[in-house]
Kinemage of the C-alpha trace (Angstrom):
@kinemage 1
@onewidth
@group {chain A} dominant
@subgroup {mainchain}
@vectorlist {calphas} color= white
{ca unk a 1} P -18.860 -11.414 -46.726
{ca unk a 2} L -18.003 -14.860 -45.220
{ca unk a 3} L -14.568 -15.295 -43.611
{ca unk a 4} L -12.310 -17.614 -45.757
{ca unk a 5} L -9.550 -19.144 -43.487
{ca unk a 6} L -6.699 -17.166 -45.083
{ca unk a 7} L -7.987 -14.163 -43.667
{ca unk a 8} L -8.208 -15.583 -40.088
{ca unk a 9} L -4.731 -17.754 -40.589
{ca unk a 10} L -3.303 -14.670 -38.541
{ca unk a 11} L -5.508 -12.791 -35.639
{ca unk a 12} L -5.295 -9.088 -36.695
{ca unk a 13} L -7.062 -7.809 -32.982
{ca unk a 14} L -5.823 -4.779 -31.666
{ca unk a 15} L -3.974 -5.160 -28.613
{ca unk a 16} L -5.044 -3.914 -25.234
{ca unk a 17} L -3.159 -0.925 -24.202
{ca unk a 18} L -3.443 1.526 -21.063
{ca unk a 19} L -3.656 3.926 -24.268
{ca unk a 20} L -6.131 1.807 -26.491
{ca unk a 21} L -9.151 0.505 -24.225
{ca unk a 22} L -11.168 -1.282 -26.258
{ca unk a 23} L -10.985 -3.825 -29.243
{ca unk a 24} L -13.488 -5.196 -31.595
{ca unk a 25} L -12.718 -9.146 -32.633
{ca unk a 26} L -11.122 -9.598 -35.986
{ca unk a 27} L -13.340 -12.052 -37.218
{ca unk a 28} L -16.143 -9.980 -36.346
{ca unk a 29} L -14.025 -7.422 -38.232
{ca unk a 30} L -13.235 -9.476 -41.763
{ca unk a 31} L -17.214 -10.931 -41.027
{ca unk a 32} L -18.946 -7.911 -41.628
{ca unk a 33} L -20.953 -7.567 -45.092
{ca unk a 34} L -19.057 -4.379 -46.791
{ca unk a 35} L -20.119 -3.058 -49.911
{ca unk a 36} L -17.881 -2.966 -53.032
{ca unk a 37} L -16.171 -6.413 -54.460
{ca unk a 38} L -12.571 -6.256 -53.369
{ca unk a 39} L -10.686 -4.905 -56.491
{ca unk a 40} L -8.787 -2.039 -57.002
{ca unk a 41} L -11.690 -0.535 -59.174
{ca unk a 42} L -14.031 -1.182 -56.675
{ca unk a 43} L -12.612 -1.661 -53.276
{ca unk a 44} L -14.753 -2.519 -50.296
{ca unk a 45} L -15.535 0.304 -48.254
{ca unk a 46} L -14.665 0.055 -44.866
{ca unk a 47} L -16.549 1.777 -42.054
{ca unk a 48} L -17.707 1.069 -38.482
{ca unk a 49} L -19.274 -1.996 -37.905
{ca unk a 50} L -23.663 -1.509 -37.235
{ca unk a 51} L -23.354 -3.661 -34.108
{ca unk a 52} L -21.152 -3.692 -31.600
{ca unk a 53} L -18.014 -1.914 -32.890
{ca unk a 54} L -16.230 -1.218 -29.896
{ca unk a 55} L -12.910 0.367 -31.361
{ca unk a 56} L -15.993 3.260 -32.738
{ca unk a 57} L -14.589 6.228 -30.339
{ca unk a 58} L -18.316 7.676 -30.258
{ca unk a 59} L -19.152 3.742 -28.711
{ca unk a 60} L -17.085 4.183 -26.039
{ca unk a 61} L -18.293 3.894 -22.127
{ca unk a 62} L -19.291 7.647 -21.267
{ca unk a 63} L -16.724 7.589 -18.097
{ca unk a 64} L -14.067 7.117 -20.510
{ca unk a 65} L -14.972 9.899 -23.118
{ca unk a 66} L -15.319 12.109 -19.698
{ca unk a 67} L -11.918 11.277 -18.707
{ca unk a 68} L -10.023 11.652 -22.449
{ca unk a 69} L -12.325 14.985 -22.284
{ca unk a 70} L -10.797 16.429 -19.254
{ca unk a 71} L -6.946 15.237 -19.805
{ca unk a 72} L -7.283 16.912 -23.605
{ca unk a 73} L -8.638 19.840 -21.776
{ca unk a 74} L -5.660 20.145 -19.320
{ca unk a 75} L -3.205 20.224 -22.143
{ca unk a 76} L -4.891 22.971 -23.549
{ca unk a 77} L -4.751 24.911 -20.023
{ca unk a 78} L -0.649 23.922 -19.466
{ca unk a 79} L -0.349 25.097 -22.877
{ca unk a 80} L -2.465 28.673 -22.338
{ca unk a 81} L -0.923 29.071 -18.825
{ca unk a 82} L 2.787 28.952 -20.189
{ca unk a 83} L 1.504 31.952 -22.314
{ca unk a 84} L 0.431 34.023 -19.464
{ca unk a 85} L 2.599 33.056 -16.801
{ca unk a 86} L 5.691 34.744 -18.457
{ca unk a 87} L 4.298 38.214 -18.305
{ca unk a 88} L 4.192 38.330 -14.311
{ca unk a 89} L 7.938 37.395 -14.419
{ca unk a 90} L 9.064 40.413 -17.242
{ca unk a 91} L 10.240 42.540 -14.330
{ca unk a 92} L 12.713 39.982 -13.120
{ca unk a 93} L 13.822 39.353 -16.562
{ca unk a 94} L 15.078 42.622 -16.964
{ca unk a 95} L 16.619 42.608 -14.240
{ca unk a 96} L 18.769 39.642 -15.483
{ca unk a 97} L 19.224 41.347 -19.098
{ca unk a 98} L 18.969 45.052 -18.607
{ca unk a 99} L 19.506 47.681 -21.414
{ca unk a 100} L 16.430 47.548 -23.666
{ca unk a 101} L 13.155 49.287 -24.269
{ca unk a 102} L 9.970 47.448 -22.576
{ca unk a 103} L 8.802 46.163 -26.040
{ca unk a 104} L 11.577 44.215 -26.003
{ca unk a 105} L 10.922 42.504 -23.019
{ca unk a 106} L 7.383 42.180 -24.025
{ca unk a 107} L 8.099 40.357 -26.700
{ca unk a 108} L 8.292 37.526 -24.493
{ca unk a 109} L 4.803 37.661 -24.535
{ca unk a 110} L 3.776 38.164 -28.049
{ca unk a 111} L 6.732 35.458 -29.605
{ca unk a 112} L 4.876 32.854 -27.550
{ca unk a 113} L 1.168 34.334 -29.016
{ca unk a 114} L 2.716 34.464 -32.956
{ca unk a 115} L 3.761 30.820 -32.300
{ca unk a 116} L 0.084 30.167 -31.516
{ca unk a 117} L -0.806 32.045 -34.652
{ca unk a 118} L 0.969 29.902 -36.873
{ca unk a 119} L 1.008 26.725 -35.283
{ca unk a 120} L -2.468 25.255 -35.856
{ca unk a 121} L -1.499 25.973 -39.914
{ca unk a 122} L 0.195 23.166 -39.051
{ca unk a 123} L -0.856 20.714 -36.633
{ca unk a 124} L -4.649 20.640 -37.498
{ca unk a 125} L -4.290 19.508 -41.250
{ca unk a 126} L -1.225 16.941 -39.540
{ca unk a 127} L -4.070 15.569 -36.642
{ca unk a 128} L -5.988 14.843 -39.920
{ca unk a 129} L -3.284 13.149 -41.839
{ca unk a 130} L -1.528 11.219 -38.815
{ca unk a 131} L -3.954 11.138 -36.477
{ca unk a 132} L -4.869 12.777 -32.681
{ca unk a 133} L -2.721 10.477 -30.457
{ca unk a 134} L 0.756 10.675 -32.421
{ca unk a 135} L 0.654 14.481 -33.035
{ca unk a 136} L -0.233 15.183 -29.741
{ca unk a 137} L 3.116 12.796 -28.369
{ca unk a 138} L 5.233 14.656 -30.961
{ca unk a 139} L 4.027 18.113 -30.525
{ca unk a 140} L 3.671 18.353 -26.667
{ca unk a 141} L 7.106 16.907 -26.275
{ca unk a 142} L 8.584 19.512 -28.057
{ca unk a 143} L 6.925 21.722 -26.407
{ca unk a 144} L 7.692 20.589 -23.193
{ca unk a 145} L 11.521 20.685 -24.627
{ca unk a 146} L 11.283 24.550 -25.499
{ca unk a 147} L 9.832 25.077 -22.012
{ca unk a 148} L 12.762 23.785 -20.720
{ca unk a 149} L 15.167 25.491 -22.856
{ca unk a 150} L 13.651 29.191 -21.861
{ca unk a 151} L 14.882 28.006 -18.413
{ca unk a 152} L 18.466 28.343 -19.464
{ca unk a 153} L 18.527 31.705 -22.009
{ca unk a 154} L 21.443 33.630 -21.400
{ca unk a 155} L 20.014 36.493 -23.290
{ca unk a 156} L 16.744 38.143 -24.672
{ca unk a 157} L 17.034 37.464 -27.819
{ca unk a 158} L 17.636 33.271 -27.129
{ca unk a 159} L 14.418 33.573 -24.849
{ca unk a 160} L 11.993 34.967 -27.030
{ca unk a 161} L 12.675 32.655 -30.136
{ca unk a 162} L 12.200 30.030 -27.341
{ca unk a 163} L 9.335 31.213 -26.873
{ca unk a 164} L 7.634 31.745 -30.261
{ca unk a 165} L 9.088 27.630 -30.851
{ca unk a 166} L 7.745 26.872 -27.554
{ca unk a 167} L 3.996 29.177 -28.463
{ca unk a 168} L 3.969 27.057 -31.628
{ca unk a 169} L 4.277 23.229 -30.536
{ca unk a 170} L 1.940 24.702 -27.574
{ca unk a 171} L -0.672 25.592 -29.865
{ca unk a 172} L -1.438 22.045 -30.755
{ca unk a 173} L -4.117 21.332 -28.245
{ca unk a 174} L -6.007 24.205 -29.374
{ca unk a 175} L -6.697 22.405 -32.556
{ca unk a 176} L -6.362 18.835 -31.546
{ca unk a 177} L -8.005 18.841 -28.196
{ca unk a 178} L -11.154 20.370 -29.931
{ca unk a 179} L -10.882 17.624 -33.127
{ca unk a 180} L -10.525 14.955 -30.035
{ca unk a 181} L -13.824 15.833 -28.411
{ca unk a 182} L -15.638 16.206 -31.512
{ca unk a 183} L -14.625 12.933 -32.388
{ca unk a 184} L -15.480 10.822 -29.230
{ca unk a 185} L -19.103 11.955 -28.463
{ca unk a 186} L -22.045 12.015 -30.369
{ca unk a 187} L -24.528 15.257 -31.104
{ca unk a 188} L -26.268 15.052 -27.830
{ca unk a 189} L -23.559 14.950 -25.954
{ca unk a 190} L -21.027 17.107 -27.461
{ca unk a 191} L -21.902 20.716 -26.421
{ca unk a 192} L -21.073 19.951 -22.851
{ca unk a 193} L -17.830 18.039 -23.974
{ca unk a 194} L -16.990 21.379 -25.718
{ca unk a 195} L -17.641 23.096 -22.952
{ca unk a 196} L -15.552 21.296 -21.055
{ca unk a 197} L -12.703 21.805 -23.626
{ca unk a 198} L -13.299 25.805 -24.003
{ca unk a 199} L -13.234 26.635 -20.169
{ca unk a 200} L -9.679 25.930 -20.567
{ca unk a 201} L -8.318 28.437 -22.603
{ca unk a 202} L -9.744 30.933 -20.340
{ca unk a 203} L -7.996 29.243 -17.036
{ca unk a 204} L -4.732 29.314 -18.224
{ca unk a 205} L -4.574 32.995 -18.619
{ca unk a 206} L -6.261 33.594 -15.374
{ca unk a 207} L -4.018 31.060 -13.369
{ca unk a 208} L -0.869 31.767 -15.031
{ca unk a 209} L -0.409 36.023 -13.817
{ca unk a 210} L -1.254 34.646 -10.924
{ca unk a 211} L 0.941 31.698 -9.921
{ca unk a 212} L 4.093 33.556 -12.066
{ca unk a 213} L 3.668 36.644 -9.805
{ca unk a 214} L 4.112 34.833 -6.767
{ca unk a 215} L 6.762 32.177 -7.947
{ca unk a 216} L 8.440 34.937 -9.801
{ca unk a 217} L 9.150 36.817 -6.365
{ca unk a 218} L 9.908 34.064 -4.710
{ca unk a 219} L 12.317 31.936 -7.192
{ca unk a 220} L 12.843 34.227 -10.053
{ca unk a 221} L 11.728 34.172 -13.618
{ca unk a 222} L 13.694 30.617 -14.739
{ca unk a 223} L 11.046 28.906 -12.091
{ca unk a 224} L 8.583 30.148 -13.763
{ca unk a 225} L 9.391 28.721 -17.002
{ca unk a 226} L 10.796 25.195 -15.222
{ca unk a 227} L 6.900 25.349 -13.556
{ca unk a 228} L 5.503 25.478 -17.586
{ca unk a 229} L 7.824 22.475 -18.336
{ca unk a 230} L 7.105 20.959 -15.430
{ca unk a 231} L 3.206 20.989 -16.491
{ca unk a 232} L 3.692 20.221 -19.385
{ca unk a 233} L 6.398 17.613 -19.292
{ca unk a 234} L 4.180 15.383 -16.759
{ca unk a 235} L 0.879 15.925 -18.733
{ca unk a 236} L 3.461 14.541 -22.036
{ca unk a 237} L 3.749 11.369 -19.714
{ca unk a 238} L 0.387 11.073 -18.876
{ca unk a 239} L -0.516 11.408 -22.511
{ca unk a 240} L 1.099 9.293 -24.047
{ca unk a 241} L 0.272 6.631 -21.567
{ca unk a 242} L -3.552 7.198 -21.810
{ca unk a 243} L -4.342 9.382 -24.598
{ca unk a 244} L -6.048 7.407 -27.411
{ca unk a 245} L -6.229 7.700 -30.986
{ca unk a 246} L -9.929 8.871 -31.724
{ca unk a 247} L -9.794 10.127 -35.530
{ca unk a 248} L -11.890 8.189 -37.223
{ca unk a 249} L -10.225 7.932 -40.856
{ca unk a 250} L -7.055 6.854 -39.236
{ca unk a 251} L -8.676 4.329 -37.542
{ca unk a 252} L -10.670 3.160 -40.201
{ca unk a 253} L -7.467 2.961 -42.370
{ca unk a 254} L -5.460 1.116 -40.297
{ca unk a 255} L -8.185 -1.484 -40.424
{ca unk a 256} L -8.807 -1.164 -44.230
{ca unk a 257} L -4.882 -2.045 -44.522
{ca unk a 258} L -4.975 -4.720 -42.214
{ca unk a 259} L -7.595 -6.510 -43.953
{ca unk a 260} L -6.130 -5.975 -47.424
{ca unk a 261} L -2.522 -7.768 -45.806
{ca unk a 262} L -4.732 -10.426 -44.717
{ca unk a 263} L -6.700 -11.232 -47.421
{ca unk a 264} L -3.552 -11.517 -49.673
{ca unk a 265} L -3.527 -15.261 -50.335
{ca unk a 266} L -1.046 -17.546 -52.243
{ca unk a 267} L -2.715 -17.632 -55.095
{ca unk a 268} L -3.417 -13.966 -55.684
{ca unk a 269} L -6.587 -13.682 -54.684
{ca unk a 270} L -6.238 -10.673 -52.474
{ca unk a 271} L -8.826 -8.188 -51.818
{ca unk a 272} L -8.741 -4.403 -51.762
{ca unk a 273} L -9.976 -2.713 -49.347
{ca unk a 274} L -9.867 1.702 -48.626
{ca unk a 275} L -11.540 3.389 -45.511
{ca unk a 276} L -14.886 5.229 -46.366
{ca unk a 277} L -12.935 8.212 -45.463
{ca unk a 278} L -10.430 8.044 -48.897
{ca unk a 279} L -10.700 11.213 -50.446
{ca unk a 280} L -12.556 9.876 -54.000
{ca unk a 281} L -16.067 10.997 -55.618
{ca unk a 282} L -16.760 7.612 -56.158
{ca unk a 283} L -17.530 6.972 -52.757
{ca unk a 284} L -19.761 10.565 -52.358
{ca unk a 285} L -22.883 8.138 -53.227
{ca unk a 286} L -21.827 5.286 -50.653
{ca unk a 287} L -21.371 7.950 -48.160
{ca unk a 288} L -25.167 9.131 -48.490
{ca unk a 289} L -26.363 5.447 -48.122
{ca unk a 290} L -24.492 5.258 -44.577
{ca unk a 291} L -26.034 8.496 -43.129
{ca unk a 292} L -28.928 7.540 -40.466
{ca unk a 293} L -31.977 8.653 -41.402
{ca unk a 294} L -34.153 10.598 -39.232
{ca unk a 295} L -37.158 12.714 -39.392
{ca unk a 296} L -36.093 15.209 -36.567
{ca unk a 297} L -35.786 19.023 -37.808
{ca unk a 298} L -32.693 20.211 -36.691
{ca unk a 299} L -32.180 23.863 -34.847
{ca unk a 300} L -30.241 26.123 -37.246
{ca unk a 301} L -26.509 26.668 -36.135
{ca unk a 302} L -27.969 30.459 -35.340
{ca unk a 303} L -30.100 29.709 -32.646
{ca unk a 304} L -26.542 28.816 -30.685
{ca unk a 305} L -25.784 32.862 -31.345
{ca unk a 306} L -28.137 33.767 -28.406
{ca unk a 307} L -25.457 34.190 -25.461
{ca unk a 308} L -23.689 36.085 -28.053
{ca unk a 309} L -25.932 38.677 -28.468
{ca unk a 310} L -26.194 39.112 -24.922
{ca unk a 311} L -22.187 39.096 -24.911
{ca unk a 312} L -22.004 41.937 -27.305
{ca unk a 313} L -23.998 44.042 -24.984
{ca unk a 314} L -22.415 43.152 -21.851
{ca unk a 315} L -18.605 43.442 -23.233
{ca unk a 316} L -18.268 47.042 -24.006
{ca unk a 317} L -20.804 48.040 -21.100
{ca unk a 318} L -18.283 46.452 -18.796
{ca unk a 319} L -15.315 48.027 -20.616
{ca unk a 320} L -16.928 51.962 -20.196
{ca unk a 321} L -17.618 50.963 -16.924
{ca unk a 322} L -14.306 49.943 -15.754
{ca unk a 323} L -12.515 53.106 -18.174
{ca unk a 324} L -14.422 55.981 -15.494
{ca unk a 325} L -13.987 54.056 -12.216
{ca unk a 326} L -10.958 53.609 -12.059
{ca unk a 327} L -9.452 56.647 -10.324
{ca unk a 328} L -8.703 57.532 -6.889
{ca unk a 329} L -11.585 58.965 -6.504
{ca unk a 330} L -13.564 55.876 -6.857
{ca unk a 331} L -13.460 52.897 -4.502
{ca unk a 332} L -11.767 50.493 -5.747
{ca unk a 333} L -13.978 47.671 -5.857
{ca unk a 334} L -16.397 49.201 -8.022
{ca unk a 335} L -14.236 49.336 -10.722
{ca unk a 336} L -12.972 45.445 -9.953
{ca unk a 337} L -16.694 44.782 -10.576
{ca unk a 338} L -17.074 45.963 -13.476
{ca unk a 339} L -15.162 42.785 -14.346
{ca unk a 340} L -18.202 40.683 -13.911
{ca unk a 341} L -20.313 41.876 -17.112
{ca unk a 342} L -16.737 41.651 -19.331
{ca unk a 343} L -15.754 38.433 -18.505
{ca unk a 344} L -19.739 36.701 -18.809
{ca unk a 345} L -19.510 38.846 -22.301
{ca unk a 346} L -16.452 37.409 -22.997
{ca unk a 347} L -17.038 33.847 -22.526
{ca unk a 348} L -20.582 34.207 -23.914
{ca unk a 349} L -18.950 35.842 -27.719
{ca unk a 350} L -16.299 32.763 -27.471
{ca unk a 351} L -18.122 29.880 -26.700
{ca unk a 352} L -21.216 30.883 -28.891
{ca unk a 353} L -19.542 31.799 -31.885
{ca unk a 354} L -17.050 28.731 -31.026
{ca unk a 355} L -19.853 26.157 -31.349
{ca unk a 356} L -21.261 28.215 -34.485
{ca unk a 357} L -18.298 27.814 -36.364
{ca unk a 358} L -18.362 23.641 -35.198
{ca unk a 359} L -22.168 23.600 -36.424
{ca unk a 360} L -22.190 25.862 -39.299
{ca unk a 361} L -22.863 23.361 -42.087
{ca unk a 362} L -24.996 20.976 -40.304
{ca unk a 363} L -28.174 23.029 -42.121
{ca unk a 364} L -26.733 22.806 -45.246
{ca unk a 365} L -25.996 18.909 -45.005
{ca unk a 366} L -29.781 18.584 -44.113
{ca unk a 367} L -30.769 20.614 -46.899
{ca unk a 368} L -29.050 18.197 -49.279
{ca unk a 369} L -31.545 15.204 -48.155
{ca unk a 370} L -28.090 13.457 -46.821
{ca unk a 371} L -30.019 13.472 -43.464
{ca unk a 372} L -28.363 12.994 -40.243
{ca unk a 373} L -27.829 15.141 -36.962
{ca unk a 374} L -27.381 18.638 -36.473
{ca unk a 375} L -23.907 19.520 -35.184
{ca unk a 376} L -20.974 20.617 -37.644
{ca unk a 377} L -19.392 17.482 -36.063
{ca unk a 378} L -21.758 15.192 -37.393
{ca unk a 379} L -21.324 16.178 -40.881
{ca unk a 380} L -18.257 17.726 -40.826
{ca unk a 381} L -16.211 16.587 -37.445
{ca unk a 382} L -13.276 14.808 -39.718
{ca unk a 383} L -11.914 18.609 -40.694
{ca unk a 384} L -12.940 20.169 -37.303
{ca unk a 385} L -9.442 20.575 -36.513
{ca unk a 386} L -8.454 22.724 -39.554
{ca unk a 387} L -11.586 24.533 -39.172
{ca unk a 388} L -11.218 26.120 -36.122
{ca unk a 389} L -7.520 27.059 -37.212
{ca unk a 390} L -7.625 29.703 -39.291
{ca unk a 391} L -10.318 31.226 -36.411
{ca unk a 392} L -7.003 30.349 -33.604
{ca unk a 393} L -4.618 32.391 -36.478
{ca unk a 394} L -6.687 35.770 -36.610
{ca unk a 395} L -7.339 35.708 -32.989
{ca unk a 396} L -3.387 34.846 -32.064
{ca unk a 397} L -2.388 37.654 -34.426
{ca unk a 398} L -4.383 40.687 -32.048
{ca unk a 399} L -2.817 38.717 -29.096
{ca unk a 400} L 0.705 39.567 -30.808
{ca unk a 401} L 0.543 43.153 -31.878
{ca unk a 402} L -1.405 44.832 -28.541
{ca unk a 403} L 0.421 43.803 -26.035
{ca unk a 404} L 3.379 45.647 -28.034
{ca unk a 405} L 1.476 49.192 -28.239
{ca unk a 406} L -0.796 48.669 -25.193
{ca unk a 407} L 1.519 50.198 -22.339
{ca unk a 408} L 2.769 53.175 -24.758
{ca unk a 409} L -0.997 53.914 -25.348
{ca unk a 410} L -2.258 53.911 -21.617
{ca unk a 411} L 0.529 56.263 -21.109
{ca unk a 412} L -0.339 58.487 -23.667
{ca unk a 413} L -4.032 58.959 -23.054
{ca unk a 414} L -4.203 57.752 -19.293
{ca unk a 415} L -5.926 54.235 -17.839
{ca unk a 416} L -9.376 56.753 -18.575
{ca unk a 417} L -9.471 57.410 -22.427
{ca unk a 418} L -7.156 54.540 -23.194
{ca unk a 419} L -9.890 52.201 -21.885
{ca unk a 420} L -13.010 54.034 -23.473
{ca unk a 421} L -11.148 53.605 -26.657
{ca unk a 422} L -10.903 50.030 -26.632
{ca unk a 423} L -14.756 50.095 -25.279
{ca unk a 424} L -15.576 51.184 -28.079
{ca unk a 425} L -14.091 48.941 -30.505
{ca unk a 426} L -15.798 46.477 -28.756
{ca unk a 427} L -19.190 48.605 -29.687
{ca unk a 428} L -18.372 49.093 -32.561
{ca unk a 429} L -18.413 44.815 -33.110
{ca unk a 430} L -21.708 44.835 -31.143
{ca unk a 431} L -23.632 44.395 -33.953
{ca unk a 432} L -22.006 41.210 -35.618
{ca unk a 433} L -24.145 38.075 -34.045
{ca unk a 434} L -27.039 39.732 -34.927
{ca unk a 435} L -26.123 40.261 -38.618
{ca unk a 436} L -24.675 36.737 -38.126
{ca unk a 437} L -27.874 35.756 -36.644
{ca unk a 438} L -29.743 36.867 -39.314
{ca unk a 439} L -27.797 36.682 -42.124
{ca unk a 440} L -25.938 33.441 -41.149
{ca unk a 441} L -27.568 30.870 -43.037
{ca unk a 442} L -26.694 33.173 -46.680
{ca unk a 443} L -23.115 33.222 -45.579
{ca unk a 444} L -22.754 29.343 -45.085
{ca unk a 445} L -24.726 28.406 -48.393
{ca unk a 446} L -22.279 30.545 -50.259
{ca unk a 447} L -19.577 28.776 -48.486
{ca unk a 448} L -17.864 25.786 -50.709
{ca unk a 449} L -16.360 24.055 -48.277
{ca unk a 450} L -19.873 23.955 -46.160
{ca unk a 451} L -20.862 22.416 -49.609
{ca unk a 452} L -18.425 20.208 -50.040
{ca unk a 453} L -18.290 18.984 -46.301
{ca unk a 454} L -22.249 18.438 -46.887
{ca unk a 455} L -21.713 15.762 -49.781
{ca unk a 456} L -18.777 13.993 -48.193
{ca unk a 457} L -20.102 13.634 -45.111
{ca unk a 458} L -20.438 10.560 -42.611
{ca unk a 459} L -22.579 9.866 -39.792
């Protein structure tokens, strides 16, 4: 499609912005050959340009996906450390509002953890809608705001619906952080960038005991929650001054609707145009022909369930372990050790089975001939945000009701029996990435969304 001068009368270019680092021309823009002839029946399809398209987040310099990589991945620490931080601070907060039971007080704890259940309902299907960059200003401010306003409860009751309003704006980067680094690198590079992103949600909750004890000692319980606003108020700054919008349908759109308000001549002669991204069948067909063919055989998502397998073992042996140590009659340390094999089992369940669920239909999208890489991303990365939310909800939901019956059950069975009991739960989920393992590949063809995300999907 040749340029007519009505469409470069007025220079469309993205501006430079410390948020928005690179710009493709706009004549290169309205130059580019798109398919479809400009009518509301048949609209030309807009997608990224083959050659140099530098506003293409997965184009972008590799120092600069790096650096968007880590600052997501900080939010997503502020937001897990105002979770934890709260609960080395509960014994000063009774102290301030005495006269009720310690669930009460707990609560604290679990208001924050149901707001993480239910937020990501929420934001993800929003990040898809409005994009990354603007639900991450709106959401993190707010949550920045509730941090603040915990700081000046005058009761319980006003500081744990703080809390759950503060858990629930919080929860956004644990959606939108993981849709932001799925959208800025390409398969190759993207398991490291999720690595990255999932060490994070394990800091948070390590730091945050740690730096509330102290500061909750020293200051009191209010400078604990000023410290989360604090965090999270300056990282709200630094967001929105360098965060970037990286969704690629709302990027794509906002071009699609810039060249349909400059092609609309005097003489009504405009053309249509819609991102490749509209939700239509019509498109399903000129979706296939944009997929880069290759010849490689992609690795099924299973073969990413191997640390898992090796987690399942290495969780509940470290739980037994730790439940008949710890006693006086043990030295200490041994039982502190028995840390070690939990924690690598831990990490080894959540990350594998994290990147499972991001890959899981990248076999069936091969399997349909529409060719293409291997990650979930790939095929699937413009609904990785709502994906991994209903996984956030069920998760969140245990992280609400035990800390409410944990205390009452260690002292009903002792630190002993109350801890081989929740060893073996974890034994008794020992089994599940190897069923996974070898069952996996059933599961996700009988899986209609893995279906659906296979037919509409775009390299």
């Amino acid at each position: 499609m040749e340029p007519d001068s009505g469409m470069l009368a007025k220079d469309y270019t993205l501006k430079l912005r410390l948020w928005r680092r690179y710009t493709t021309p706009w004549q290169k823009i309205v130059s580019h050959p798109y398919e479809g002839s400009g009518t509301e029946e048949n609209p030309y399809i807009v997608t990224w340009l083959d050659d140099g398209d530098d506003e293409n987040p997965l184009k972008w310099s590799s120092g600069y996906q790096w650096t968007v990589t880590w600052l997501v991945a900080w939010t997503t620490l502020a937001a897990s450390f105002a979770s934890s931080s709260y609960s080395a601070a509960i014994q000063k907060v009774q102290q301030d509002f005495p006269g009720y039971s310690s669930q009460v007080y707990i609560m604290g704890i679990s208001a924050f953890v149901l707001g993480y259940a239910f937020g990501p309902l929420l934001w993800a299907p929003m990040s898809e809608v409005l994009g990354r960059r603007r639900l991450f200003i709106v959401a993190y401010t707010l949550f920045t705001i509730f941090n603040a306003a915990v700081c000046a409860s005058q009761n319980i009751w006003t500081l744990t619906i703080l809390r759950f309003l503060a858990g629930s704006f919080g929860a956004s980067p644990l959606t939108n952080a993981a849709g932001v680094v799925s959208d800025i690198f390409p398969a190759e590079k993207r398991g490291s960038g999720m690595a990255i992103f999932s060490a994070a949600p394990f800091t948070g909750p390590t730091l945050g005991p740690i730096v509330g004890g102290f500061l909750g000692e020293a200051a009191g319980w209010r400078w604990v929650c000023a410290t989360n606003a604090i965090l999270s108020g300056t990282l709200t700054i630094l967001g929105t001054l360098t965060i970037p919008e990286t969704y690629s349908p709302v990027l794509l759109r906002e071009r699609a609707n810039n060249l349909t308000a400059a092609s609309q001549l005097p003489n009504g002669g405009g053309r249509v145009y819609r991102s490749v991204f509209d939700d239509n069948p019509r498109y399903i067909a000129l979706l296939r022909n944009h997929r880069e063919k290759t010849t490689n055989t992609p690795l099924p998502p299973e073969s990413r369930l191997a640390p898992a397998m090796l987690g399942a073992i290495l969780l509940p042996l470290g739980l037994f372990w730790f439940a008949w140590t710890c006693q006086p009659s043990v030295h200490w340390i041994v039982s502190i050790l028995a840390n070690i094999p939990f924690g690598m089992g831990m990490v080894m369940i959540f990350l594998s089975f994290f990147v499972w669920l991001l890959l899981s239909d990248a076999v069936v999208a091969y399997s349909t001939n529409i060719g293409g890489k291997t990650y979930i991303a790939d095929v699937y990365n413009v609904h990785a945000a709502s994906a991994l939310a209903a996984n956030s909800v069920l998760r969140s939901l245990f992280g609400v009701a035990f800390p409410l019956f944990t205390t009452a059950m260690y002292d009903s069975l002792g630190i002993n029996w109350a801890s081989t009991l929740v060893a073996f739960l974890a034994l008794a989920m020992t089994p599940q990435p190897f069923l996974f393992y070898k069952y996996g590949k059933k599961i996700r063809l009988r899986s209609k969304f893995s279906r659906h995300a296979a037919e509409t999907s775009l390299e």
